[in-house]
C-alpha positions as CSV (number, residue, x, y, z in Angstrom):
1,X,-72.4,-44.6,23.9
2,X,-71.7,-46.2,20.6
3,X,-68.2,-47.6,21.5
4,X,-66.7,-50.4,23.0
5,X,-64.3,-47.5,24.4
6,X,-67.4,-45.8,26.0
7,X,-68.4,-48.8,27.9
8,X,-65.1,-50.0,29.1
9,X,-65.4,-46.3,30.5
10,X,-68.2,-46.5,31.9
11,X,-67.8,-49.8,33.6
12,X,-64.8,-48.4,35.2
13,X,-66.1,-45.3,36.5
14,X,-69.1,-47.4,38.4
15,X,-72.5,-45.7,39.5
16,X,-75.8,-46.9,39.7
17,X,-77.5,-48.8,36.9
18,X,-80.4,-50.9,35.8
19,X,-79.3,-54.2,34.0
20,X,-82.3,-55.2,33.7
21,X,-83.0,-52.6,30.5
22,X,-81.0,-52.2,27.5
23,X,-78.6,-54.9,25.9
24,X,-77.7,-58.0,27.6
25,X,-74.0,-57.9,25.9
26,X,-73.7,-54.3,27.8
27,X,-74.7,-55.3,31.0
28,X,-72.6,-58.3,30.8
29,X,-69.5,-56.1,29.9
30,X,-70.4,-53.6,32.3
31,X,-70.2,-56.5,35.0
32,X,-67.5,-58.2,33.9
33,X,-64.8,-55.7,33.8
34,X,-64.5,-54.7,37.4
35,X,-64.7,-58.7,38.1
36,X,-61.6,-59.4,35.8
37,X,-59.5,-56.2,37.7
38,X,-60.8,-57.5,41.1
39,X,-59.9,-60.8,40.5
40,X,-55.8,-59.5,38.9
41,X,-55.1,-57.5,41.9
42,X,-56.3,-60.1,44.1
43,X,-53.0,-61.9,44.8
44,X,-51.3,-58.8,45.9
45,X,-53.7,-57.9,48.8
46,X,-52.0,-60.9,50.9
47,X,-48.6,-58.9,50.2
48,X,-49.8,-56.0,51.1
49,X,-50.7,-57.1,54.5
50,X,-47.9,-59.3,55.6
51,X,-45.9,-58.1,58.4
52,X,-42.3,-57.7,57.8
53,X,-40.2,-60.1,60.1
């Protein structure tokens, strides 16, 4: 996995990995994507769950 396109990939698809081999830059990409996503769709959980009146 040679791309940037290969770990945006695999940072999306999840599983289990140990950060605490290979590159720092990875792991830090690899754990900052799904924090980003998490943290966009946040506001629209509230929505989600509102009752309508």
């Amino acid at each position: 996995m040679s791309t940037i396109w290969g770990a945006i990939r695999e940072a999306l698809r999840g599983g289990r990995r140990d950060y605490t081999e290979g590159s720092l830059n990875k792991a830090i990409l690899l754990l900052a994507i799904p924090m980003v996503l998490e943290t966009a769709m946040e506001p629209q959980w509230p929505a989600a769950g509102r009752p309508k009146r």
